[in-house]
C-alpha positions in Angstrom: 116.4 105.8 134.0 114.6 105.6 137.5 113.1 102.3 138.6 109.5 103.4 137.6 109.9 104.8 134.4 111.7 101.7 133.4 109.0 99.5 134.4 106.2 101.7 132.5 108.3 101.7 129.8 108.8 97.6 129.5 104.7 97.8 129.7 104.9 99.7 126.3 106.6 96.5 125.1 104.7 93.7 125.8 107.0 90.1 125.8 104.8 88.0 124.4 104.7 90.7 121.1 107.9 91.0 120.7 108.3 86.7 120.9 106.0 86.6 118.2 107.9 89.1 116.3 111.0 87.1 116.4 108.5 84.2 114.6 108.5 82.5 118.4 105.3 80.2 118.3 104.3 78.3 121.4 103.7 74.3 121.2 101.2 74.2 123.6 99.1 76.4 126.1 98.9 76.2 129.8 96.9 76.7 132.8 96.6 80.8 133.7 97.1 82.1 130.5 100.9 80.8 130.0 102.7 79.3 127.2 105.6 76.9 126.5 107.6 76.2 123.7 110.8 75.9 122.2 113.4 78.4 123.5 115.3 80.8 121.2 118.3 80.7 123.1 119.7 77.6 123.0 119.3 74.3 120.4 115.9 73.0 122.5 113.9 70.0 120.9 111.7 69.9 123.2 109.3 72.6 124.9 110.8 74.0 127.9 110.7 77.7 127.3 107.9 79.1 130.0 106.4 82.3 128.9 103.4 84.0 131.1 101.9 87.1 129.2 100.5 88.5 132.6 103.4 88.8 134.3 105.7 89.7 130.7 108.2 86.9 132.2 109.7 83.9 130.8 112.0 81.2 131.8 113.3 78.1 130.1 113.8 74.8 131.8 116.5 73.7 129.5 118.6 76.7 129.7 117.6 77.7 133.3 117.7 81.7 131.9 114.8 84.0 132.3 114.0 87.8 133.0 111.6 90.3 131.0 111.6 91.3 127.6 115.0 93.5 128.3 116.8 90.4 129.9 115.5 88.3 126.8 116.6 91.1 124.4 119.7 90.8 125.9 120.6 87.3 125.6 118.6 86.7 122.4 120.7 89.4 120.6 124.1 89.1 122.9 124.1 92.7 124.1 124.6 94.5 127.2 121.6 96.6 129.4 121.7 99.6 127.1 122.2 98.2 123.9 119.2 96.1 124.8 117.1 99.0 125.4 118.5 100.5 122.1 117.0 97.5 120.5 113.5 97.6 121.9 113.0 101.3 121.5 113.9 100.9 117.4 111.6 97.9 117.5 108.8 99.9 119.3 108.8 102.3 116.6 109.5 100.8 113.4 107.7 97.4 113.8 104.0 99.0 113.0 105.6 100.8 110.1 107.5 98.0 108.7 104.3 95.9 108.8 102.3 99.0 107.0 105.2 98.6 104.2 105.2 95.0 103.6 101.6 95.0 103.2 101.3 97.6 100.9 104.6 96.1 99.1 102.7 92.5 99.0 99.7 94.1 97.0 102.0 95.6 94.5 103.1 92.5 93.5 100.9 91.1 91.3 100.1 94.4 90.1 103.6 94.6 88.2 103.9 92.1 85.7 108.2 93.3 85.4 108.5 92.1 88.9 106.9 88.6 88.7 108.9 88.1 85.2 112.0 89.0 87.1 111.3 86.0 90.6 110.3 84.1 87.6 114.2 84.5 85.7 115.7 83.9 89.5 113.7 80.7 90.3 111.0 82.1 92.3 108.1 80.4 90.5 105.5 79.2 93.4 103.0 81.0 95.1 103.7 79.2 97.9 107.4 80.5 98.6 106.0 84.2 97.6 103.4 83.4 100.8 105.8 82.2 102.9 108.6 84.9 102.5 105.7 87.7 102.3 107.7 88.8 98.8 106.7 92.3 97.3 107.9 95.1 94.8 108.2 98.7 95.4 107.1 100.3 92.3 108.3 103.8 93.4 105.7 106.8 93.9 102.9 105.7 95.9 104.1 104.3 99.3 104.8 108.4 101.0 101.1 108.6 99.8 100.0 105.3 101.4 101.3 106.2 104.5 101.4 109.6 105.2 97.0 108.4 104.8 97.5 106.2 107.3 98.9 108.8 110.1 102.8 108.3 109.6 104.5 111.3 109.6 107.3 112.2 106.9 109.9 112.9 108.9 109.6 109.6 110.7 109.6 108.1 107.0 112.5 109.6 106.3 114.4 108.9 109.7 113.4 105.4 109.0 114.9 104.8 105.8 111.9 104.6 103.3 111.7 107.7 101.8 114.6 109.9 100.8 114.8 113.6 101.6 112.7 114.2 98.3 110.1 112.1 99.6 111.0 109.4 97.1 110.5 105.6 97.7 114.1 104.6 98.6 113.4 100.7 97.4 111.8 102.2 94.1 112.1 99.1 91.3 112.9 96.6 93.8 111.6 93.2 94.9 111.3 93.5 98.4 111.9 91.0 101.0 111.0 91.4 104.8 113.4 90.7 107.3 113.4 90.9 111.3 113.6 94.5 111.4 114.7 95.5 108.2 113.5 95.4 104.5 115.8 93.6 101.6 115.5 95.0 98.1 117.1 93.5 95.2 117.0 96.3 92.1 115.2 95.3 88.9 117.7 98.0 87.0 120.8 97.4 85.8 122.1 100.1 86.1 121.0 100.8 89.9 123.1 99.8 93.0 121.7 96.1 93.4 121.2 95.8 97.1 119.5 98.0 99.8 119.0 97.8 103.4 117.4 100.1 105.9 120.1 101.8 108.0 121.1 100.4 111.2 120.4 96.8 110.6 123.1 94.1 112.3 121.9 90.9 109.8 120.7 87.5 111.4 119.6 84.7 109.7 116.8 84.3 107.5 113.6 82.6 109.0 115.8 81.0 111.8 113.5 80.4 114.4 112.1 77.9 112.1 114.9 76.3 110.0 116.4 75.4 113.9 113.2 73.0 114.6 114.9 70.7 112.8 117.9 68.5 113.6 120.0 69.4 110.5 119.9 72.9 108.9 120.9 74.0 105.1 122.8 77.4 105.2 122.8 79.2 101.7 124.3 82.0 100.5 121.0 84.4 99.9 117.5 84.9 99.9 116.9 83.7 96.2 118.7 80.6 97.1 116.8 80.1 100.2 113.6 79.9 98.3 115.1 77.6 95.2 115.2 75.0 98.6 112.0 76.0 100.5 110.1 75.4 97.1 111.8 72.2 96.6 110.5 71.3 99.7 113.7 71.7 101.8 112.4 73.7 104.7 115.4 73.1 106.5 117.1 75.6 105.3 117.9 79.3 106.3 121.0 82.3 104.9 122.4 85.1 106.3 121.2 88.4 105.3 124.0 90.9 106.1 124.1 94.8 104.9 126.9 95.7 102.6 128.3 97.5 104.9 128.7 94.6 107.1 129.7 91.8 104.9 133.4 91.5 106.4 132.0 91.2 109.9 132.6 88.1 111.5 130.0 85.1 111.3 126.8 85.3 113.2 127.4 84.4 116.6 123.7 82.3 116.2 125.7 79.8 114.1 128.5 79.8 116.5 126.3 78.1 119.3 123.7 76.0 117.0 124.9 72.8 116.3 124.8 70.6 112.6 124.6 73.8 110.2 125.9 72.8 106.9 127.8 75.9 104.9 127.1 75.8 101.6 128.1 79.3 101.0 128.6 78.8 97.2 125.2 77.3 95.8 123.9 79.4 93.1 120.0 79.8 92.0 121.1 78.0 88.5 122.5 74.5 90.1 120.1 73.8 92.5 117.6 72.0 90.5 120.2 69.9 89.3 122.6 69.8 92.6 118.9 68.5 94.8 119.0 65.0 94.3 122.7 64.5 95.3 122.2 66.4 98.6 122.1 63.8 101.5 120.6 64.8 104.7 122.1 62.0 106.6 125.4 63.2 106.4 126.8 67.2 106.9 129.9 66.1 105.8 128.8 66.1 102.4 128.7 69.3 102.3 
């Protein structure tokens, strides 16, 4: 790729969109149109990560790393130059989509009675938590419709994961959770493979940017346990979401280089209530 048709092509891809993507929120504003906050590359408790939309640049004070959107890319997910741009171009396309999907997933929700009966059985009981983690069913039928109306073309549907070669709703009878990049979807059915993924997702953790404002951060096992906490009032707290496929991959490299995660790997949906109360923030050896 030639000099100039890299740069027109990190103009498509705006760093200040694809910050606020990643849930990257700036503490204050600046003089010239620039912003500072925390940085997502390192354990920062105070603002020192310099972003100026004009320019698409950033750099952090704390770290002393900066660059455009592909340097950030790069360091934010550990990859090298092309796997970075592999990155930004699947972002570049399936971002508008995914947000078309959750949205029409969100008003489904509350249209379904099955699927609020079935958060209710896990523990997902406030509207709050169902806010927050932008919960939403796929009843199965009506999304190829929804956005084949709004412009989206099957085949890119299909290449994307949400429609099978029928033109069925691959998450049909699923509560659906939104992830960075990717869409969760825990089956209703028995009898239905429980978990789905879109393809070509490499897991993270769940809400991270925000569990890592704090100075000690809960790790649970899933996403229905993550929300037992967040509706307890534990917002300290964050899980790794990994595809099956990927589930004997080494740890996340994020919790690798972020310090005072405790692992509670084992804590069910069931205990919590009754486990809360003995749970002592002041010490992560208690874990």
């Amino acid at each position: 790729m030639s000099r100039q048709a890299l740069d027109e092509w990190k103009q498509q891809i705006p760093l200040m969109d694809y910050l606020q993507a990643l849930d990257w929120r700036p503490a204050r504003q600046l003089s010239r149109g620039r912003s500072i906050g925390l940085c997502p590359l390192h354990a920062d408790h105070k603002p020192s990560f310099l972003v100026d939309p004009r320019k698409s640049l950033f750099y952090c004070y704390g770290c002393g790393r900066g660059g455009d959107v592909i340097r950030f890319a790069e360091l934010y997910h550990e990859v090298q130059f092309p796997q970075a741009l592999v990155l930004l171009r699947q972002w570049r396309g399936l971002a508008p989509l995914l947000h078309e999907v959750t949205s029409f997933y969100g008003m489904q929700l509350h249209r379904h009675a099955e699927a609020v009966a079935y958060l209710y059985q896990r523990g997902i009981r406030s509207p709050e938590v169902i806010q927050h983690m932008r919960i939403g069913y796929a009843p199965g039928g009506c999304l190829r419709a929804w956005l084949t109306d709004l412009g989206y073309p099957l085949q890119a549907l299909r290449q994307a994961g949400l429609v099978t070669a029928a033109g069925y709703d691959t998450y049909r009878h699923r509560v659906v959770f939104p992830l960075e990049g990717n869409l969760y979807g825990r089956s209703l059915s028995a009898v239905a493979p429980p978990h789905r993924f879109l393809p070509g997702a490499k897991g993270g953790l769940y809400s991270w940017d925000q569990a890592r404002l704090y100075p000690e951060v809960i790790l649970v096992e899933g996403l229905f346990d993550y929300a037992a906490l967040w509706q307890a009032g534990f917002h300290n707290v964050t899980c790794r979401w990994v595809p099956i496929s990927m589930r004997a991959s080494s740890a996340n490299s994020a919790t690798a280089r972020e310090p005072s995660i405790w692992l509670l790997m084992q804590i069910r949906t069931a205990v919590v209530s009754r486990r809360l109360n003995r749970l002592s923030l002041g010490s992560p050896n208690t874990a």
